[in-house]
C-alpha positions in Angstrom: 40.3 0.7 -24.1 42.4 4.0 -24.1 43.9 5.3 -27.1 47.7 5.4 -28.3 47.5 9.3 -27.5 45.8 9.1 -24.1 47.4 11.0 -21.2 46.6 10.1 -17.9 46.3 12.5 -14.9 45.9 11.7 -10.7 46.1 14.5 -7.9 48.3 13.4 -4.6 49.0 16.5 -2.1 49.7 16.9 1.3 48.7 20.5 2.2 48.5 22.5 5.7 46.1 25.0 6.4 48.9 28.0 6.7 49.4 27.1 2.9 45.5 29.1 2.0 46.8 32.5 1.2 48.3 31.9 -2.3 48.9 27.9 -3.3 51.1 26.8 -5.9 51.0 23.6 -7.6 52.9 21.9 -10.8 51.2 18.9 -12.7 53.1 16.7 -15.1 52.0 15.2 -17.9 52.3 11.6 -19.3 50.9 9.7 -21.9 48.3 7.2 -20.8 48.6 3.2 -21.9 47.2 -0.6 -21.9 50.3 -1.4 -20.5 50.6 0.3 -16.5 54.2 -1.5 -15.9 55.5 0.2 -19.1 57.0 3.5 -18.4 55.3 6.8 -18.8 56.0 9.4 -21.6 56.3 13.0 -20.2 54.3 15.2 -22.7 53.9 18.5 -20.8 53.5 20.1 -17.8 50.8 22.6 -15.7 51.5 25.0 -12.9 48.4 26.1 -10.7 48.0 29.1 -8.5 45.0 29.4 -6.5 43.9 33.2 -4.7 41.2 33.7 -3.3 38.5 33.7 -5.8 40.4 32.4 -8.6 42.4 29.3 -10.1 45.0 30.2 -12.2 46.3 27.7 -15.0 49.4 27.6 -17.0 51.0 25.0 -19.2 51.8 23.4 -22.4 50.9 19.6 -23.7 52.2 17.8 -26.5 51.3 14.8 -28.7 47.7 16.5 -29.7 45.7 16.6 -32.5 45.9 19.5 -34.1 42.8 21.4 -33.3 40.9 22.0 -30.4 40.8 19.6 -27.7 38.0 19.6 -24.4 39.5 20.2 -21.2 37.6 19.1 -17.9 37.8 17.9 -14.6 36.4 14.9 -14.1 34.6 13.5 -10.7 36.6 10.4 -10.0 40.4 10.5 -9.6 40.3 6.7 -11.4 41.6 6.0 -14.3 40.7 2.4 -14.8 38.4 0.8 -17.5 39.9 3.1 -19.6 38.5 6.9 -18.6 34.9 5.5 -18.3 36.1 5.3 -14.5 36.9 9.0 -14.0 33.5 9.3 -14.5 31.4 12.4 -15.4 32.2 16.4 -15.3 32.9 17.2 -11.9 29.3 18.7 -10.8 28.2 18.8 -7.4 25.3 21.6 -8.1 24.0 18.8 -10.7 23.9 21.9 -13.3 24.4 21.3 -16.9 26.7 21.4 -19.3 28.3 24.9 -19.6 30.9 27.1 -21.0 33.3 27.9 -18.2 32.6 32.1 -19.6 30.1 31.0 -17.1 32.1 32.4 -14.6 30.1 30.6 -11.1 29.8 27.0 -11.4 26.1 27.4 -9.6 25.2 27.7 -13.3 27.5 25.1 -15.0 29.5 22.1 -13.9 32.7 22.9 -11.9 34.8 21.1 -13.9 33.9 22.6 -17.4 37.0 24.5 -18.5 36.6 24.8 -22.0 39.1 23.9 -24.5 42.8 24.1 -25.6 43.8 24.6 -29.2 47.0 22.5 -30.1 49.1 23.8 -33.0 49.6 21.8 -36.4 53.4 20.7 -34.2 51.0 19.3 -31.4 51.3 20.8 -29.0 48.6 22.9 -26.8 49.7 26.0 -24.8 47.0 26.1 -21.7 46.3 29.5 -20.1 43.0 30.6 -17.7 41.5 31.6 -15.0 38.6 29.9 -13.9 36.4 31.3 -10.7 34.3 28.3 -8.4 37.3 25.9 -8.9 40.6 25.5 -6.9 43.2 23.4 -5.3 41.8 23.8 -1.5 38.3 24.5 -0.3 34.6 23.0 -1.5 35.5 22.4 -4.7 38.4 21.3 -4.9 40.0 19.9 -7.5 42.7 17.3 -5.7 41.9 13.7 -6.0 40.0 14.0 -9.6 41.2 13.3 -13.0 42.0 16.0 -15.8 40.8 15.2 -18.7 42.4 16.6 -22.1 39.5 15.1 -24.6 40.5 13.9 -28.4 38.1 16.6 -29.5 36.8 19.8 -29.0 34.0 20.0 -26.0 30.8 21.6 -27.7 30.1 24.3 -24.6 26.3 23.7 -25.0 24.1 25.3 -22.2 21.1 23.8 -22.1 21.5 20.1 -23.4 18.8 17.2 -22.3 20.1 14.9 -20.0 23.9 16.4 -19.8 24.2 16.4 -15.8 26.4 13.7 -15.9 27.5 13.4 -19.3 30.8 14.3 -21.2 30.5 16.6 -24.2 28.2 15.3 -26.9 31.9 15.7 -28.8 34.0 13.7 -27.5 34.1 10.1 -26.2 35.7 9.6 -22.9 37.2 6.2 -23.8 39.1 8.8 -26.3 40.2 10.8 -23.8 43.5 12.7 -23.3 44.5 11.9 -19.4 47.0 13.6 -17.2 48.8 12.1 -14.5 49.1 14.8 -11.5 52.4 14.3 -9.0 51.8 17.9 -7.2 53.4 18.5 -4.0 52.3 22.4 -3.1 54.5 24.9 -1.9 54.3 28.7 -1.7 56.1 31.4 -3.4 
């Protein structure tokens, strides 16, 4: 079951291989539901910019928690069965749980990205760069879900069992999703 403050968060691109040298990309952000044939609530959006070594990210949310909320990449881009079907942390090195001031994701999943803090109005400004991540390449982040999480993620190293797992903080069914509509153009 997802949560009255869900957002929810899919990745469709079309994207040609003269498009590499510097990649832009806008995500926005709705509110997730029970109800799929009701309309969606815009709460925010994201811009990306990938370069060659790094993903840039840039944005603002709204309708948080006040406090600080996980913020991952998840391996499936399925949002059904509430998030339990976006599965795990995006990690194909199988490496655990990590802080993403673990700058290679060799030592940490690829889709740890820390957390955002939301102000006492709601709403979350989003701001980082994150290296072993982007919109093209290995590990790409198209066709995943974005998970904004109703709680803050713990960033524990070394954790038994954590390949696969979302933060020890935060349930998934919980989660925050985005919906991504990003059509990549360059600037």
């Amino acid at each position: 079951m997802i949560g009255a403050t869900s957002l929810l968060l899919l990745c469709f691109i079309n994207l040609s291989a003269s498009q590499m040298a510097a990649v832009r990309g806008r995500a926005y952000l709705f509110r997730a539901q029970n109800n799929n044939s009701a309309p969606f609530m815009l709460l925010g959006m994201v811009d990306f910019r990938q370069d060659s070594l790094n993903l840039i990210v840039n944005g603002s949310v709204s309708g948080l928690a006040a406090g600080p909320h996980g913020f991952h990449v998840h391996t499936v881009g399925d949002i059904g069965n509430g998030c339990g079907a976006a599965a795990g942390h995006y990690n194909p090195f199988r490496r655990n749980h990590g802080a993403p001031a673990l700058m290679f994701p060799t030592i940490r999943h690829v889709g740890d990205l820390g957390n955002i803090q939301a102000a006492t109005n709601g709403v979350a400004t989003i701001s980082g760069t994150f290296r072993g991540v982007g919109l093209v390449g290995p590990f790409s982040i198209i066709g995943r879900t974005l998970i904004v999480h109703e709680r803050r993620d713990d960033l524990v190293i070394e954790r038994e069992n954590n390949v696969n797992d979302a933060p020890v903080s935060s349930e998934r069914r919980s989660a925050y999703f985005v919906q991504w509509r990003i059509t990549f153009v360059t600037f």
